[in-house]
C-alpha positions, -999 to 999 in steps of 0.1 A, spaced: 178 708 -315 183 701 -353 166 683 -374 195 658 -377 199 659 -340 162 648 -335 165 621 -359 195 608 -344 178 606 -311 145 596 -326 166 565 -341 188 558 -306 152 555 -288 142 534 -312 173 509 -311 170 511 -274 134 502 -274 141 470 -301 167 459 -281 146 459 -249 118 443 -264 140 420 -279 153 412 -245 122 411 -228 114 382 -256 144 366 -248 138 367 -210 100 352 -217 108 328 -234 138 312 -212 121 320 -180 79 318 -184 68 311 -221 53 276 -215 83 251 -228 63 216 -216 52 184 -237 27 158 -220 18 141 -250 42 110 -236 46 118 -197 28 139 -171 49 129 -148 92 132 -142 111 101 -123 145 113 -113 161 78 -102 183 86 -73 220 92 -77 209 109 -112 230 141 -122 217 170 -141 231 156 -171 211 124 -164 180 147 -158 183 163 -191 189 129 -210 157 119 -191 137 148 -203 146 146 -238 141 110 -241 109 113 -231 98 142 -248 91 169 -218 104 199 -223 96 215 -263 126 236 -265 159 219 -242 182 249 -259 158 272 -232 155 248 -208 190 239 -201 203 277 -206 175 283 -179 189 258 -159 222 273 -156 213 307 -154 190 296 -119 223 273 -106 203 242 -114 232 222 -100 219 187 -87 187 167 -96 168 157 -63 151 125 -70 117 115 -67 83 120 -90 72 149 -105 42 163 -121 46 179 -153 19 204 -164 5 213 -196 15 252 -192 46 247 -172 70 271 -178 110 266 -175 114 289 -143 84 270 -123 101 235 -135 134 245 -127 122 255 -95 102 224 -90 134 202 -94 155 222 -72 132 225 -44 120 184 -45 86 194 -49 76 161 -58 44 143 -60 33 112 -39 22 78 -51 -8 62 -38 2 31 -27 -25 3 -21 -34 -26 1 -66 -41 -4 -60 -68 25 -63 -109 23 -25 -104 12 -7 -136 26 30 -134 25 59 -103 26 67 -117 -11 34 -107 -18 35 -69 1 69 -67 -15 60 -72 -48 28 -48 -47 50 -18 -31 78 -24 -59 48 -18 -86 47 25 -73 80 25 -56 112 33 -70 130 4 -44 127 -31 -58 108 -55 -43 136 -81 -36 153 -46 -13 117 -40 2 114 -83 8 148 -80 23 138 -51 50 107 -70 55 128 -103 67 151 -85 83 145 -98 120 172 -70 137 151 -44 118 116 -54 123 121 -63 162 122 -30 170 87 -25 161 78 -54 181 75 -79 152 97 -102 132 94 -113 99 65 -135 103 39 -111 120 55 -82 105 25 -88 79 -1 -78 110 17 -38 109 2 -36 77 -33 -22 76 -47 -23 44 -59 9 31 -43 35 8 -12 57 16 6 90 -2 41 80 0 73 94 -16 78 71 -49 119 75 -41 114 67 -2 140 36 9 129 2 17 138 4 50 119 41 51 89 25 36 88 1 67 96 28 91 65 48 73 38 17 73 51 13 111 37 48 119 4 43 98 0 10 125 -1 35 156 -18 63 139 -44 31 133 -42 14 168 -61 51 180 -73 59 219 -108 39 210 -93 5 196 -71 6 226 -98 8 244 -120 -19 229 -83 -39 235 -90 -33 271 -124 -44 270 -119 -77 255 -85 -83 270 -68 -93 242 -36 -77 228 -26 -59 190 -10 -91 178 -37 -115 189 -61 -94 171 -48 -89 138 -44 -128 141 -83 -136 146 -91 -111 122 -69 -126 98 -90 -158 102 -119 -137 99 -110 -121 68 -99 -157 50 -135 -169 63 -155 -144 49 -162 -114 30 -195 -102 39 -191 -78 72 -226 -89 88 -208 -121 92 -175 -108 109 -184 -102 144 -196 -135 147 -170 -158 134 -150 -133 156 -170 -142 185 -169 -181 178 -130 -179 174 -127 -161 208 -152 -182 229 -132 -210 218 -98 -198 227 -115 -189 262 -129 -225 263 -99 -240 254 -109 -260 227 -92 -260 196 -96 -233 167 -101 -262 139 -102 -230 111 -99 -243 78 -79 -214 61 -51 -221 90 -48 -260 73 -49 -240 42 -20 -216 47 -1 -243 64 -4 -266 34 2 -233 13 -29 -241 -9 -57 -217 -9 -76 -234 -37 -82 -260 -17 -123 -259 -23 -127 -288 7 -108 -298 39 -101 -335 42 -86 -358 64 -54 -360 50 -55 -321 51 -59 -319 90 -26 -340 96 -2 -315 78 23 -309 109 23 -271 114 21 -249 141 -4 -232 120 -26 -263 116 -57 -255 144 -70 -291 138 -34 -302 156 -26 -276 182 -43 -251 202 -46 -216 211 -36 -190 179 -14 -193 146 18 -178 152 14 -153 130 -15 -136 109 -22 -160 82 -30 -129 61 -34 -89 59 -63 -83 75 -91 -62 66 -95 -29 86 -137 -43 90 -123 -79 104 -99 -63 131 -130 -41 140 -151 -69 139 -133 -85 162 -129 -55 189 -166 -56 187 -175 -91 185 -210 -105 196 -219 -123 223 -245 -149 214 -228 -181 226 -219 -193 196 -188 -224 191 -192 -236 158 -199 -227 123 -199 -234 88 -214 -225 54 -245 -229 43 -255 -252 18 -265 -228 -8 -228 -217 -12 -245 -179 -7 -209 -174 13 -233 -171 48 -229 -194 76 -249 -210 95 -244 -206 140 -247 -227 164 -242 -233 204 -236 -268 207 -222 -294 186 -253 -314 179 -270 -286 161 -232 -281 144 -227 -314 132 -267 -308 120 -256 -278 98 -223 -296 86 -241 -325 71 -262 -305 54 -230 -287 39 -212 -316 33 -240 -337 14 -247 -297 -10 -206 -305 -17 -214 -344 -23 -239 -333 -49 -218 -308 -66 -192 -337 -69 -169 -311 -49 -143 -338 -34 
């Protein structure tokens, strides 16, 4: 080979080589150089019924992606065709090939949606599932009060507040209000396991009329010592016949929980939910209960006690009793701490 020759080849190699390196660059950088921003977002909502163009307004707005020219060129190249909605994470070294794929496999992330319990109304539920879910709150209310919905669970839209069990779930942020329900429905039973049932057996009292004492329960007190027996008072006095008389029922009824002292005038209100007036349980759960009241009340004590009510050093305890002597006893202690702290 001549000299020419050689240096003809030497120089074809060498273009080859250029090109391909200049290729490989190319390929990099559309596929796995990492093309992500999180100064402004670590996480991607992709409303649903978004297109791709929506998707890429979305990500420029916010500032995701570094280089969209890449991204979107990417994009086409891997048939990125239709945006599945829902929440996504965005990391720091994300490249456009694992993002792409992300999108076009809905491999979202779930919100943690809470309940911390003592919730009182489905306005209320509604309003705190809106604040991680894409659905409203007035579309979540609506599924909540929708009787031909709900029934089907074996509630309606005033106990449907018992199927909620206060805790923390993941949940899709782009899941349906009538999903959502349908999902909170199946955390109920996965809740209501083999051993509550059992305890249900024991004490002979069903679901419903449990999550309604424990509501009571909850409304009565905080401190979990405390639980089993304002549990057990609640029950002996169903069993006795006698009636309930709980003050956050008169409360609830009225729909004024600030309500620091139950008067008279306050145990007239005419409402089913009034225990001074009518006997047996509320019709409903006055409020979410806590997961420690409902198992408070599957494991009630048995002391024999009827009657309670708080001590007068406003500690939140309560003081027991058996009979109503010794109860009226403790109340006028109560009452004459309230007297002198001009609590009226």
């Amino acid at each position: 080979m001549t000299l020419k020759k050689k240096k003809t080849v030497l120089f074809a190699l060498g273009l080859l080589f250029f090109i391909g390196a200049f290729a490989g660059y190319k390929f990099y950088k559309y596929f796995y150089a990492p093309n992500t921003n999180i100064v402004t977002a670590d996480f991607l909502y992709i409303p649903t019924g978004s297109d791709i163009n929506d998707v890429f307004d979305i990500l420029e707005r916010q500032n995701i992606i570094v280089d969209m020219n890449t991204f979107k060129r990417a994009a086409s190249f891997l048939k990125l065709n239709k945006a599945k909605p829902g929440r996504y994470k965005i990391t720091k070294q994300m490249s456009n090939k694992t993002f792409i794929n992300m999108l076009r496999l809905g491999n979202q992330s779930a919100v943690r949606v809470t309940f911390s319990g003592n919730i009182r109304s489905n306005e209320k539920i509604a309003s705190i599932a809106a604040r991680y879910l894409e659905a409203d709150s007035a579309s979540i209310l609506q599924a909540l009060n929708d009787n031909d919905f709900i029934n089907k669970f074996g509630f309606d839209n005033r106990t449907v507040i018992g199927m909620f069990i206060p805790n923390t779930y993941e949940i899709y942020w782009n899941i349906g209000a009538y999903d959502f329900i349908e999902r909170m429905y199946k955390e109920y039973i996965k809740f209501w396991n083999d051993k509550r049932k059992a305890k249900l057996q024991q004490i002979g009292l069903m679901q419903g009329e449990v999550s309604i004492i424990a509501s009571l329960v909850a409304e009565e007190t905080n401190m979990i010592a405390e639980m089993p027996l304002i549990a057990e008072v609640y029950i002996n006095r169903i069993r006795a016949g006698m009636l309930l008389q709980a003050d956050p029922t008169v409360k609830f009824a009225i729909g004024d929980f600030s309500i620091r002292r139950i008067l008279h005038k306050h145990l007239d209100y005419d409402s089913p939910y009034n225990t001074y007036k009518y006997k047996g349980l509320p019709p409903s759960p006055i409020c979410m209960p806590s997961i420690a009241a409902i198992d408070a009340v599957l494991n009630y004590e048995h002391n024999g006690y009827y009657y309670f009510c708080a001590k007068d050093d406003f500690s939140g305890k309560h003081a027991f009793a058996k009979t109503l002597a010794q109860h009226n006893q403790n109340a006028k202690v109560y009452h004459r701490a309230l007297n002198k702290r001009n609590i009226r």
